[in-house]
C-alpha positions in Angstrom: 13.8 12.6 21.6 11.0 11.4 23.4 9.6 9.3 20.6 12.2 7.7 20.4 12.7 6.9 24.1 9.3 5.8 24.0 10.2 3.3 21.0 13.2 2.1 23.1 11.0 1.6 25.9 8.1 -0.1 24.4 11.1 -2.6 22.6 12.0 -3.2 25.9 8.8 -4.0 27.0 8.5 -6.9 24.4 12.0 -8.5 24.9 10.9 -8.8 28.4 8.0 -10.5 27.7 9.7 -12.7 24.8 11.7 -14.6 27.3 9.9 -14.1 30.8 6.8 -15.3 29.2 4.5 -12.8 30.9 1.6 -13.3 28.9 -1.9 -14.9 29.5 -2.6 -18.1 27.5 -4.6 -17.9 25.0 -7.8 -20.0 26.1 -10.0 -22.0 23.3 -13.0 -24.4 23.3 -13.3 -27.0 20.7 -16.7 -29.0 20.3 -16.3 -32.4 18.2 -18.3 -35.6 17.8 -16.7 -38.9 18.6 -14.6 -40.4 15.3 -14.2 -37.4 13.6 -10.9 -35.4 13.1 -9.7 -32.4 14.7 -6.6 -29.6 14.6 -5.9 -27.6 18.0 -4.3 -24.5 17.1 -1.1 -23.6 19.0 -1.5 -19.7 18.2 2.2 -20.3 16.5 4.2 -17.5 17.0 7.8 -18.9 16.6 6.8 -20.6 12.6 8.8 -23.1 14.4 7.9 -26.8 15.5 11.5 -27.8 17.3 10.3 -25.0 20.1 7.0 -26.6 20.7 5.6 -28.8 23.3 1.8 -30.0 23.5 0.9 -31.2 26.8 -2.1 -33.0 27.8 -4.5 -33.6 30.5 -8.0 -34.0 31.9 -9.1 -34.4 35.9 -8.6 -38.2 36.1 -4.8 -38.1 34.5 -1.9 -36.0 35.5 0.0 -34.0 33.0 1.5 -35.9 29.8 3.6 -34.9 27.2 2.4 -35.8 23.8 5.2 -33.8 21.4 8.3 -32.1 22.7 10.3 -29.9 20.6 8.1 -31.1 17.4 8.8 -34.4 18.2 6.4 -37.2 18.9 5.7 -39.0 22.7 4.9 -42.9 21.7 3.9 -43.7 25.3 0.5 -42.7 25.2 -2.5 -44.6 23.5 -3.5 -41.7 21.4 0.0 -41.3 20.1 -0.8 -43.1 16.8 -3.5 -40.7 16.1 -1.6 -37.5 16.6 0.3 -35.2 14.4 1.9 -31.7 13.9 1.1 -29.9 11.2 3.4 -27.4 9.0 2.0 -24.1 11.8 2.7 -26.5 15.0 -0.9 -26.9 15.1 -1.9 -30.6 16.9 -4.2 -32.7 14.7 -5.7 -35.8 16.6 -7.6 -37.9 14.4 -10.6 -40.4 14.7 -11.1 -39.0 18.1 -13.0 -40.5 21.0 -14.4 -39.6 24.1 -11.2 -40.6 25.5 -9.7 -37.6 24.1 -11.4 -34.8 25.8 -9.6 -32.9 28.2 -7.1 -29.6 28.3 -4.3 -29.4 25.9 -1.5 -26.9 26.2 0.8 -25.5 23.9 4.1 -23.8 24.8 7.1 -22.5 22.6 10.4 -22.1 24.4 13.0 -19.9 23.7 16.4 -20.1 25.2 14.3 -22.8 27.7 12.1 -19.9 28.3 8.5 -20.3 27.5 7.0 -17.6 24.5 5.0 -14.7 25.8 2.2 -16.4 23.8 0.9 -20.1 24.0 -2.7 -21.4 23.7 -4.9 -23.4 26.5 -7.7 -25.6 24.1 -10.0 -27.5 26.0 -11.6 -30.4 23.7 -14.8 -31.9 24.4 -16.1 -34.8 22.2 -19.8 -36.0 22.0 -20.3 -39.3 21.8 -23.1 -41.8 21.3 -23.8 -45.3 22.3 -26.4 -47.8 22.3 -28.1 -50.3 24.9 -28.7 -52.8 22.5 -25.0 -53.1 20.9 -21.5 -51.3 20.6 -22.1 -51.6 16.9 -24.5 -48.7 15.3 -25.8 -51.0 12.7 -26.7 -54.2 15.2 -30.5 -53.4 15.7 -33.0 -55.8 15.5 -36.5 -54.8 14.5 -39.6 -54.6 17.2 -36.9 -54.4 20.3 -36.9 -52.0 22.7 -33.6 -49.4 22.2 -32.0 -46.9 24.6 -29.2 -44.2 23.3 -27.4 -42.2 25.5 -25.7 -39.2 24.1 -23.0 -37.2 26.3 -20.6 -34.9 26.4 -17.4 -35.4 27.6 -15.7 -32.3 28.9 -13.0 -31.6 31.0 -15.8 -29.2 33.2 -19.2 -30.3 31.1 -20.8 -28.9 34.3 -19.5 -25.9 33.6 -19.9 -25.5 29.9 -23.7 -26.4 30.1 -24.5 -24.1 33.6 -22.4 -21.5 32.8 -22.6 -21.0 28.8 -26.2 -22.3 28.7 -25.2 -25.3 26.3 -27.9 -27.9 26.0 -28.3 -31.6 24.5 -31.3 -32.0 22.0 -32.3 -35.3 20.4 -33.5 -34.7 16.8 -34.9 -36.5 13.3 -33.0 -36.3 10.1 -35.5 -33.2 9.4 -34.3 -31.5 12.9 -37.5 -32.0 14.6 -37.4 -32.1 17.8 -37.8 -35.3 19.3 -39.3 -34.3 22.4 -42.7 -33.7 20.7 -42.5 -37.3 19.7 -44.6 -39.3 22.0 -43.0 -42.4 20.6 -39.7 -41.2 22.1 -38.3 -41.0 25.5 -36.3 -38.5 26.2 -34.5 -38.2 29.4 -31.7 -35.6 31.0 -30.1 -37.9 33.8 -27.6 -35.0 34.3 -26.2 -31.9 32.5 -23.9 -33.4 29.8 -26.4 -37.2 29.3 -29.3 -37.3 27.5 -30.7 -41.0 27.0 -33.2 -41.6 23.7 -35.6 -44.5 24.3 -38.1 -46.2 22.3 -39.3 -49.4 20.4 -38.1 -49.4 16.9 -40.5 -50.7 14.0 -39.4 -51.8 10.5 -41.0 -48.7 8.8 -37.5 -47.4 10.8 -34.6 -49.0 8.6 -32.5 -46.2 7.5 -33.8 -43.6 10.2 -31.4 -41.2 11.3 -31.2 -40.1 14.7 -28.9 -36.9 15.7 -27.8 -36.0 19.1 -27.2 -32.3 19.3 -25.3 -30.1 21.4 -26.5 -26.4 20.9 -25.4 -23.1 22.1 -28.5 -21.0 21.9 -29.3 -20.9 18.4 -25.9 -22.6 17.4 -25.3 -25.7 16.7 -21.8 -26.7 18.1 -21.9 -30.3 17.3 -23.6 -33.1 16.3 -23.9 -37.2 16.5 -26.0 -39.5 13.4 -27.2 -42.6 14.9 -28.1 -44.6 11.1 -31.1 -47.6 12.1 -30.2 -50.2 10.5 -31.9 -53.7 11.0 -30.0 -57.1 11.1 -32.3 -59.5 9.3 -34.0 -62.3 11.6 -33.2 -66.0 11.6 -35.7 -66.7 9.7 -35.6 -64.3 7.2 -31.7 -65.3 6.5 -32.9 -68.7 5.5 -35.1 -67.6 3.0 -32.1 -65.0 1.8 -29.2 -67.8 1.7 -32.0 -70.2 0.2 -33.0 -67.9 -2.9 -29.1 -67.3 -3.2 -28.7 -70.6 -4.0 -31.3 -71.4 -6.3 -29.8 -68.0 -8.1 -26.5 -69.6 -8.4 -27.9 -72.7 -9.7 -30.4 -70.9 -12.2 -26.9 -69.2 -13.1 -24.6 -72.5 -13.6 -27.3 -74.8 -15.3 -29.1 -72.4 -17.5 -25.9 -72.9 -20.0 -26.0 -76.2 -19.5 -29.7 -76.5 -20.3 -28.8 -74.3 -23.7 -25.8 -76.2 -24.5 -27.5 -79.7 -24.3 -30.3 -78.2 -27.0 -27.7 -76.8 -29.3 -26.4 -80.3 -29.1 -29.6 -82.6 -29.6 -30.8 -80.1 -32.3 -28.0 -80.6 -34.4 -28.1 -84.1 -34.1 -31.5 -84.2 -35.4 -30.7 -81.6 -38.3 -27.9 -84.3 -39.4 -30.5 -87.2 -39.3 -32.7 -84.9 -41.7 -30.2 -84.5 -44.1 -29.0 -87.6 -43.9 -32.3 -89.0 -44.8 -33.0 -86.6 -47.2 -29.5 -87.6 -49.2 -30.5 -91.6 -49.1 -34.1 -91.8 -49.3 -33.7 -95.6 -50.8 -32.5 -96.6 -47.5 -35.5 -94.6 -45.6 -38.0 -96.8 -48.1 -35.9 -99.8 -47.3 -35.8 -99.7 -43.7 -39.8 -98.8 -43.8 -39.8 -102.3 -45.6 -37.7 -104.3 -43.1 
């Protein structure tokens, strides 16, 4: 009899919680580099999208919602770049550092929140260049500085707290640091600037931002070196271009006119050769 008081009770228990919505959220941190694609887990307890809302926000906007019962907000920037997926997970896609911030999932029953719901804070490293917004506008021999950051919703936090760090590093994950042609800078917990003067030998070079937890490695930014050609050296491209194309376009021509003049002088041959009388006469004349 007691066991099964203690059944009824504990079924109790969990209605109660099932639609007063008792229960702590379920808190997650997600690390991503700018203009890659992401899925925030709703911890989907429902199987079922029409009861969930996704809300998001960071310390410089107020609370927005970006899907409400499964369906889609289109007021927001990001909106073309969201989506729910089959377990009411969100998935935001080419992310930037735009989208870093706290997003909250809640599934209502009866418009009474779930006992469970998730809390996932997103923070997206992102890269950019002194010389140009474009990672392949270098030039060659010109001074360069990147700055790497993390944008967090608390980066102070994250880095103080968790002992997270920001490490420049070659494509063979050598520290940069030891480098004496780079300089590497921490202006503040979550900004690291790379600076140095690139040569040509540097074409192709591959230079990573990134952001480790101890040993881990959370995330990660490639910044490809790649030169734009010189004035100069454009000329001499566009210039042998167009002596290709006309090498191209005349070499038939060239073949076509011999074809031509060579059978013109086979039919003289054999039209000598079939009248000689009129070779001897004309010799005469």
């Amino acid at each position: 009899m007691t066991e099964k008081s203690d059944i009824c009770l504990l079924g109790l228990i969990l209605l109660s919680s099932l639609f007063t919505g008792g229960s702590e959220a379920e808190v997650t941190d997600v690390f991503i580099s700018s203009g890659g694609s992401v899925s925030l887990s709703c911890n989907d307890y429902l199987h079922q999208c029409s009861s969930t809302t996704w809300n998001y926000s960071n310390y410089t906007t107020s609370s927005e919602e970006v899907f409400t019962g499964g369906i889609k907000k289109n007021n927001t920037e990001r909106s073309e770049r969201l989506s729910l997926t089959s377990d009411c997970s969100l998935n935001i896609y080419k992310t930037t550092q735009h989208d870093h911030g706290l997003y909250v999932c809640r599934q209502y029953v009866n418009e009474h929140h779930h006992a469970t719901y998730s809390d996932v804070y997103l923070h997206v490293l992102h890269v950019s260049s002194s010389s140009s917004s474009s990672q392949t506008e270098i030039r060659a021999n010109t001074p360069v500085t990147l700055s790497c950051q993390l944008f967090s919703y608390d980066c102070d936090h994250v880095f103080s707290y968790y002992g997270f760090q920001l490490v420049w590093m070659n494509q063979t994950d050598v520290d940069l640091q030891t480098d004496s042609r780079y300089q590497i800078r921490s202006h503040e917990l979550c900004l690291i600037s790379l600076t140095t003067t690139l040569v040509n030998k540097d074409n192709n070079t591959e230079l990573r931002c990134v952001l480790k937890h101890k040993n881990d490695i959370k995330t990660s930014v490639t910044y490809t070196v790649r030169f734009t050609a010189s004035t100069t050296t454009s000329i001499i491209i566009r210039v042998i271009l167009v002596i290709v194309e006309v090498s191209v376009f005349a070499a038939p021509t060239v073949i076509l006119l011999q074809i031509i003049c060579a059978g013109r002088a086979q039919n003289r041959r054999r039209t000598q050769n079939a009248h000689p009388e009129d070779t001897v006469m004309s010799v005469l004349e």
